[in-house]
C-alpha positions in Angstrom: -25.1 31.9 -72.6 -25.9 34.0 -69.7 -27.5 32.9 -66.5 -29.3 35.1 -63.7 -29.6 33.4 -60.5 -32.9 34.5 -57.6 -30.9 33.5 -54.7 -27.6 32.7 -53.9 -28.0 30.0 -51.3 -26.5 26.4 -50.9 -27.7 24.9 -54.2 -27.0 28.0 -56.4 -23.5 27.8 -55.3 -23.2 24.4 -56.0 -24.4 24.7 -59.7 -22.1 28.2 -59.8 -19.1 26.1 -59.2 -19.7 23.3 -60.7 -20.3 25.6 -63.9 -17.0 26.9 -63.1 -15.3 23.6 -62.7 -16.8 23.0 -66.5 -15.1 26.0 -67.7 -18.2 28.7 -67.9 -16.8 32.0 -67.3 -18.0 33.3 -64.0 -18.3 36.8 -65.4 -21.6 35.3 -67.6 -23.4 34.6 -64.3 -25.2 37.1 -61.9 -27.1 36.9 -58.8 -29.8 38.5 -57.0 -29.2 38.1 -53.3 -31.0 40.7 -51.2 -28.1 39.3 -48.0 -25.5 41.6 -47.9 -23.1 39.2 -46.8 -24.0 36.4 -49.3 -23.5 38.6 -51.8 -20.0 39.7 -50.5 -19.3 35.9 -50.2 -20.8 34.7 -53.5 -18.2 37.4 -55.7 -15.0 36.6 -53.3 -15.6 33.2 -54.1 -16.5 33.2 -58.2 -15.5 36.7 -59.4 -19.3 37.5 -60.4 -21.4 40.3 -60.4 -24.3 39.8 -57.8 -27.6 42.4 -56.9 -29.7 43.3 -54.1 -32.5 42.8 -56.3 -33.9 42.2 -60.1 -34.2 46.0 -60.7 -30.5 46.8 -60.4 -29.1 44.6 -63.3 -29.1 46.2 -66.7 -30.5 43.2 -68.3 -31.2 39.6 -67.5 -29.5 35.9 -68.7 -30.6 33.8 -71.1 -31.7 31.8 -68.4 -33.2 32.5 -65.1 -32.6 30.2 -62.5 -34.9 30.3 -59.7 -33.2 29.4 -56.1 -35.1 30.5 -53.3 -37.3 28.6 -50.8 -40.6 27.9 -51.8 -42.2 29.8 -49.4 -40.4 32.9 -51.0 -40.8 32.4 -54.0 -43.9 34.8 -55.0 -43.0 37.8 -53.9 -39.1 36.9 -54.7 -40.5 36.6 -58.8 -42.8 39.3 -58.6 -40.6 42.0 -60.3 -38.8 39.2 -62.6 -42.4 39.2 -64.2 -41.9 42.5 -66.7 -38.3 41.9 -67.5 -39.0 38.5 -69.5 -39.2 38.2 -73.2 -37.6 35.0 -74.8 -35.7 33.5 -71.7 -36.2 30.3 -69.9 -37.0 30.2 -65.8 -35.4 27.1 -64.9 -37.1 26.8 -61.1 -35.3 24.3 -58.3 -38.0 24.8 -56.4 -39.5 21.7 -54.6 -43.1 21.6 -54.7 -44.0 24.5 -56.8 -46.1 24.0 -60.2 -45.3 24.9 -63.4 -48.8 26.6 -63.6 -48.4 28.5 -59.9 -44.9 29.7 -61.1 -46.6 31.0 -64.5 -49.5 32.7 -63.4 -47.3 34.6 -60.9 -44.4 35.5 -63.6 -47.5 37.0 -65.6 -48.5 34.1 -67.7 -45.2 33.0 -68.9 -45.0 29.6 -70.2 -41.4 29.0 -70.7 -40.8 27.5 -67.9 -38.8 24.8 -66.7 -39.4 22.5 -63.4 -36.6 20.3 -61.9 -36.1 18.3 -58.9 -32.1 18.2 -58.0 -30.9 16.4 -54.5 -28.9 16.9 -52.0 -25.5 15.4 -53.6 -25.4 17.8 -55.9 -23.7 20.1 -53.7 -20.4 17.6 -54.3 -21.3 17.6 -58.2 -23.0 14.0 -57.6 -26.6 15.0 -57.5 -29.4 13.6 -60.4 -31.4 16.0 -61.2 -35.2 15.0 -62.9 -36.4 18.1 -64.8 -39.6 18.9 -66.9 -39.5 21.1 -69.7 -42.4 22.4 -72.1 -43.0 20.6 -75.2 -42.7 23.5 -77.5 -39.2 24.5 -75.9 -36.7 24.0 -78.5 -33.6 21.8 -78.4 -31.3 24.7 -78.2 -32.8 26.1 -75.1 -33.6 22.6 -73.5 -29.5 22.1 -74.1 -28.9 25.3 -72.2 -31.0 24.0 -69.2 -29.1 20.5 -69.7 -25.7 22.2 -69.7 -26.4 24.1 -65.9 -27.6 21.1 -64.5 -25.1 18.4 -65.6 -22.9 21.0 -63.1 -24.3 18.7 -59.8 -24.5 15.3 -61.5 -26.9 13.6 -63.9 -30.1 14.7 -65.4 -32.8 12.9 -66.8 -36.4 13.9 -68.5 -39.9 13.0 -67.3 -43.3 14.0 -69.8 -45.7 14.8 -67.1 -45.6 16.8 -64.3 -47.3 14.5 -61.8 -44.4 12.5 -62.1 -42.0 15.0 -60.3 -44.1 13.6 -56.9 -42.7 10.8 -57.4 -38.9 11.8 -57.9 -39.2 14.0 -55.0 -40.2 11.1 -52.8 -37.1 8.6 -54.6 -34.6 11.2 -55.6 -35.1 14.1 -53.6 -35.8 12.6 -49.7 -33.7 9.1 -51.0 -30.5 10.4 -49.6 -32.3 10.6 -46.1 -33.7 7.2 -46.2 -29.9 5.8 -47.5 -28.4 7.3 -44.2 -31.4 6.3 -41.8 -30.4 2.5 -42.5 -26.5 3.6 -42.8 -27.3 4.7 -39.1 -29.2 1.4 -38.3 -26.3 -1.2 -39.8 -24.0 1.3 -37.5 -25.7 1.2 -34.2 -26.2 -2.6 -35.2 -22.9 -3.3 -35.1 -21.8 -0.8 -32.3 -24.6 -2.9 -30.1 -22.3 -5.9 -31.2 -19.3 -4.7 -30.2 -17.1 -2.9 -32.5 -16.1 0.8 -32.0 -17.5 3.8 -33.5 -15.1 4.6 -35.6 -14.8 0.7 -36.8 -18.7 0.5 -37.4 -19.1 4.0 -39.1 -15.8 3.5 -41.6 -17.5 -0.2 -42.4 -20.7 0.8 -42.9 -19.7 3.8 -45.1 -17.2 1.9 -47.4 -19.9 -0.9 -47.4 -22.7 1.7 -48.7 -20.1 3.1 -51.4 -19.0 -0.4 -52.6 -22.2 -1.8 -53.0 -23.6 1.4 -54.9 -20.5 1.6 -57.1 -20.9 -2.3 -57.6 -24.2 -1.8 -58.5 -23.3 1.2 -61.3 -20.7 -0.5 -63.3 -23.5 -3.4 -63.6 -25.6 -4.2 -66.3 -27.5 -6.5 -63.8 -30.4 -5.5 -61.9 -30.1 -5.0 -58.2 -32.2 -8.1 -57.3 -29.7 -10.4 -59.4 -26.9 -8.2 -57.4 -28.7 -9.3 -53.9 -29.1 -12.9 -55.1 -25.3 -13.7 -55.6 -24.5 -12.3 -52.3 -26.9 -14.6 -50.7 -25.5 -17.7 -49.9 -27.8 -20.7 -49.1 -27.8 -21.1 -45.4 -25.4 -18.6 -44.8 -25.3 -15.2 -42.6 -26.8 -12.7 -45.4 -29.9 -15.1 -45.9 -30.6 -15.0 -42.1 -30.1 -11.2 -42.6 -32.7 -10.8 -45.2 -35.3 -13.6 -44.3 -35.4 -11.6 -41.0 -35.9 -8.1 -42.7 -38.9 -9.9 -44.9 -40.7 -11.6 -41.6 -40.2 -7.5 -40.3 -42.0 -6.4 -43.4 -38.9 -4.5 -44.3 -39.3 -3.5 -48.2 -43.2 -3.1 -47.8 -42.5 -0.6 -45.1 -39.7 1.5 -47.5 -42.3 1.0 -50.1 -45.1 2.9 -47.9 -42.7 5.4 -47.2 -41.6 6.4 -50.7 -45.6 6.5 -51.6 -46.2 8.9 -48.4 -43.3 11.3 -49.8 -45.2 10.9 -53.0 -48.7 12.0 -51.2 -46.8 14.8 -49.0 -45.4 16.5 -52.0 -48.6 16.5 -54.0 -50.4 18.2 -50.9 -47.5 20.8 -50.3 -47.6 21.8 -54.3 -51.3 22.2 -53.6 -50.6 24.1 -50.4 -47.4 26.3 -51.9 -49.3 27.4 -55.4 -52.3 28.9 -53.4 -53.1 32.8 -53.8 
């Protein structure tokens, strides 16, 4: 397999070398970086052959991995558009439509949509992705292959449901280090140092989650156990319910939901 990457920014590096890691030979990978300087970076670091743009390379991957921002991402594909035949476009786009990406890659319907996050730059990402029916298992392996280089990946049907992985998934790491910064300043407020509150709270965070991986339990059986009748974690949580504390993370996972439908809409328009 051969892979083409538009872009050679933070995530495309990540997958690169994760890739690498896996054992794909960095001379099957190019890059189209119109930076001078990324480019210089990107081959010191993997050995690769990298492109100002889509026109100098001989031929194209397999698979085509799309890596620039959004906003970009029209004009960045517009000379990609007469150089497919039988590849996939595997876009990591957030936001932009399977149909938007098409129409501007002239009608080209094998197209793949993901949704990675931010830990996938360490290789502990999870990565929801969307593939056409009609694309066959050999190709959908392919796409599997490059992803499982940040982390997990798992299939949705319908593409409405990418909103919704966006607003867990894809903005969750933000919301798991917004109340990582609340339990800090809590106990700063109570006393303890900063180094003290920030190694506690970040052990506490990785404990719990890795606790809550090697379980067959759900998480609410998990929360149970560690809530003792009477005791300090029930006078924790009772007050986060009187505060309205889940309906609130609630709200704000469903207004991620409604933001990324609107910035799709606002992304795809001509």
């Amino acid at each position: 397999m051969k892979i083409t990457f538009i872009g050679g920014g933070n995530m495309a590096g990540a997958i690169i070398g994760g890739l690498v890691r896996d054992g794909f030979d960095a001379k099957d990978v190019n890059i189209v970086e119109p930076i001078a300087a990324a480019r210089t970076q990107l081959t010191d670091r993997f050995g690769l052959t990298t492109a100002g743009a889509i026109n100098e390379l001989a031929q194209i991957g397999d698979v085509v991995v799309l890596a620039v921002k959004p906003q970009q991402m029209r004009d960045a594909v517009a000379p990609l558009a007469a150089r497919l035949q039988n590849q996939v476009v595997l876009s990591i786009a957030a936001g932009l439509r399977v149909a938007d990406l098409g129409r501007w890659l002239g009608d080209y319907k094998r197209i793949v949509r993901c949704m990675p996050n931010t830990p996938a730059l360490i290789g502990a990402g999870i990565t929801a992705a969307l593939a056409p029916q009609d694309l066959d298992a050999e190709k959908r392996s392919a796409v599997e292959r490059i992803l499982k280089a940040i982390g997990k990946v798992v299939w949705v049907e319908d593409e409405s449901q990418l909103d919704a992985v966006t607003a867990l998934s894809g903005s969750g790491p933000a919301y798991v280090f917004y109340f990582m910064e609340a339990m800090r300043d809590a106990a700063t407020a109570l006393g303890l140092t900063d180094a003290t509150a920030a190694e506690l709270t970040l052990e506490t965070m990785l404990g719990a989650a890795k606790l809550a991986a090697g379980s067959e339990e759900d998480v609410a059986v998990l929360r149970e156990r560690v809530t003792s009748k009477g005791g300090t974690t029930e006078a924790a949580l009772k007050s986060m319910a009187a505060d309205g504390v889940k309906a609130a993370i609630m709200r704000a996972v469903n207004a991620a939901n409604d933001r990324s439908r609107v910035l799709g809409a606002e992304l795809g328009k001509d």
